[in-house]
C-alpha positions as CSV (number, residue, x, y, z in Angstrom):
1,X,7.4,-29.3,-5.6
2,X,10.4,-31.2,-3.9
3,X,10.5,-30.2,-0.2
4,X,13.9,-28.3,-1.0
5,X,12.5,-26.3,-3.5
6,X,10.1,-24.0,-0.9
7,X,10.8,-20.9,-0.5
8,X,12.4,-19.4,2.8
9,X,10.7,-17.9,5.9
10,X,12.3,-14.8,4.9
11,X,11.5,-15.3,1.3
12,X,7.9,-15.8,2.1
13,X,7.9,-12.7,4.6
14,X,9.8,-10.4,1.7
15,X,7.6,-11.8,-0.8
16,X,4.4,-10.9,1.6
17,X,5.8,-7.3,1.8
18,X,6.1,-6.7,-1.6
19,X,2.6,-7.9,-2.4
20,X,1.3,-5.5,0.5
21,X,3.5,-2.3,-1.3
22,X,1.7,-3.3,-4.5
23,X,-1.6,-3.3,-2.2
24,X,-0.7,0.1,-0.8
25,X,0.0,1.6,-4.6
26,X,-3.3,0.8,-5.8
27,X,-5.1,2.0,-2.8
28,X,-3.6,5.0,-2.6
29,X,-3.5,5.7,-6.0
30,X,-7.2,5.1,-5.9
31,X,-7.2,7.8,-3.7
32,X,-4.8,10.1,-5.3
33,X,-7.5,10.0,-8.4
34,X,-10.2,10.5,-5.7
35,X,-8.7,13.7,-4.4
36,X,-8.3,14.7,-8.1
37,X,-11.9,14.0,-8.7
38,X,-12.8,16.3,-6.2
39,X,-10.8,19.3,-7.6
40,X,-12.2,18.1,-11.0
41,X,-9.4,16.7,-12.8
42,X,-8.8,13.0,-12.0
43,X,-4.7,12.7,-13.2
44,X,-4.2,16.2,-10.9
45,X,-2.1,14.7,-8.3
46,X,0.1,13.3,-10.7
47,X,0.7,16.0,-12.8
48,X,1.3,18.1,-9.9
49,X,3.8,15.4,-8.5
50,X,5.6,15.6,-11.7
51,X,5.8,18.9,-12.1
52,X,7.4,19.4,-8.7
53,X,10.1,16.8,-9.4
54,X,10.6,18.5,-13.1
55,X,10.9,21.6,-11.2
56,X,13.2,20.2,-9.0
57,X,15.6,18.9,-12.0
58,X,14.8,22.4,-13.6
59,X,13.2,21.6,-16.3
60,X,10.1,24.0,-17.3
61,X,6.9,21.2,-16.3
62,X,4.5,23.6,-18.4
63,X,6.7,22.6,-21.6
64,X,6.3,19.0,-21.0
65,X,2.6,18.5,-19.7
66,X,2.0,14.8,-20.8
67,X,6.1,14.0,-19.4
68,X,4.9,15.7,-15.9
69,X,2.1,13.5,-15.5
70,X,3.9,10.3,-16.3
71,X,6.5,11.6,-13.8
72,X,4.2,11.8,-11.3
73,X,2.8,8.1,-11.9
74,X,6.3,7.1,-11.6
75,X,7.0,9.1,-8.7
76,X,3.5,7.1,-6.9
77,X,4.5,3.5,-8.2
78,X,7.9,3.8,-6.4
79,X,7.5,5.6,-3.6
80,X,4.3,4.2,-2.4
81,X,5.5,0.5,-2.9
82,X,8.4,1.3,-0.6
83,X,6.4,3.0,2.0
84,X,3.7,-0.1,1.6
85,X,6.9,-2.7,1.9
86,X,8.6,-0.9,4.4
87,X,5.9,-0.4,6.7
88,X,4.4,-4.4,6.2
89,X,8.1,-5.2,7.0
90,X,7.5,-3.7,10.1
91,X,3.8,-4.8,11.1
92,X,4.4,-8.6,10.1
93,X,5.9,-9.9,12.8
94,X,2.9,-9.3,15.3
95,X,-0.1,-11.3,15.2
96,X,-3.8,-10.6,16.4
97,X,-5.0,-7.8,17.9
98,X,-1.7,-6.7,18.3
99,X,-0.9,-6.6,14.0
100,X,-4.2,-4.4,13.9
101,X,-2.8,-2.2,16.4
102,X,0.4,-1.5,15.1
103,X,-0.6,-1.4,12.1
104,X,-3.0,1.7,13.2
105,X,0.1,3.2,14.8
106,X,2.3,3.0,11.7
107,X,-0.2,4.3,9.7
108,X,-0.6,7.3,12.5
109,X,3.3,7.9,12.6
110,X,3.3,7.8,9.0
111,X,1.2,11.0,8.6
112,X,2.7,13.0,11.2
113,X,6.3,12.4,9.8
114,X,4.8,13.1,6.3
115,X,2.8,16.3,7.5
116,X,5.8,17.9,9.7
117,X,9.2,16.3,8.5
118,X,9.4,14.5,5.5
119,X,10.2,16.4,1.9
120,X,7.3,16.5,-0.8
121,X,9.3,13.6,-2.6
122,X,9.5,11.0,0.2
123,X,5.7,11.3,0.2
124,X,3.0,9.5,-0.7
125,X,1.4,11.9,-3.3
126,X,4.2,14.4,-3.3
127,X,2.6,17.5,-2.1
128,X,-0.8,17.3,-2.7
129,X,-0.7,15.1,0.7
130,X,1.4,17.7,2.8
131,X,-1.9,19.0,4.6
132,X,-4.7,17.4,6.5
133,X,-7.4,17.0,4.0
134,X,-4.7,15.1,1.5
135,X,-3.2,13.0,4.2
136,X,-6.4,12.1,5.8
137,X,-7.3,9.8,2.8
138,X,-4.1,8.4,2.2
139,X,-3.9,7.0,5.7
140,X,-7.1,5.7,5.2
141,X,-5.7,4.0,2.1
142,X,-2.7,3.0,3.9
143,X,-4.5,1.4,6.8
144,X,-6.5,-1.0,4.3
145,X,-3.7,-1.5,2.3
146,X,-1.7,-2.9,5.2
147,X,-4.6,-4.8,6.9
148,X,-5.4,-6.6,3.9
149,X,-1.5,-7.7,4.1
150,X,-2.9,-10.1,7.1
151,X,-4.4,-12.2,4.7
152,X,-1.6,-12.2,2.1
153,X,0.9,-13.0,4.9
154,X,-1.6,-15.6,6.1
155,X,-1.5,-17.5,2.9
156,X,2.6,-18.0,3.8
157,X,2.5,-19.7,6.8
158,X,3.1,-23.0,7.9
159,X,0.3,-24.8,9.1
């Protein structure tokens, strides 16, 4: 590869970001399933997330069961990639201790704008993560999510 071919800082920093929202979609959506395991239906959250939004459009979710839970996987794939991009936007410019730190905080200020301010749709899980015991495992998710972005972003540096 010719030395004018390699990608920007910023290119390498954007691309580092969007791996680490992919990150944060799995992990949370591992946990989404998790929380729908323990209610005893593993697709739960999703339905439920997509029969708020059909609800929202007013459309009747109950006569379109298989459309709300689709919904609600779309709803997950998009807003928790932004969420996982936006916030590793934010945590990769610090390094060390000090990355793991605010990474901790973001994940902290994350819940408590999800739990008191921010609408069902801007959150991760819609609803279902609006209280404690639903938010308390999507930070969780969140905080590995955006520590394993250390070692993506790691991969982009200069030596």
């Amino acid at each position: 590869m010719a030395e004018t071919d390699s990608p920007s800082p910023l290119e390498r920093a954007l691309d580092a970001a969007l791996a680490t929202g992919t990150l944060t979609t799995i992990a949370t959506g591992g946990a989404l399933l998790g929380l729908g395991w323990r209610e005893g239906e593993a697709g739960r959250a999703f339905r439920l997330a997509g029969r708020g939004l059909l609800e929202r459009f007013g459309v009747a979710s109950q006569a379109a069961p298989l459309t709300s839970v689709a919904l609600g996987y779309l709803h997950h794939l998009v807003v928790a990639t932004a969420w996982g991009f936006l916030l590793a936007v934010l945590v990769q410019p610090f390094r060390g201790i000090w990355r793991i730190l605010v990474t901790g905080a973001m994940v902290a200020g994350y819940v408590l704008v999800s739990l008191s301010v921010l609408p069902a749709p801007l959150r991760i899980g819609y609803g279902v993560t609006g209280n404690t015991p639903g938010a308390v495992p999507m930070a969780a998710a969140l905080l590995v999510a955006l520590l394993s972005g250390i070692w993506l972003d790691a991969g982009h540096r200069e030596p």
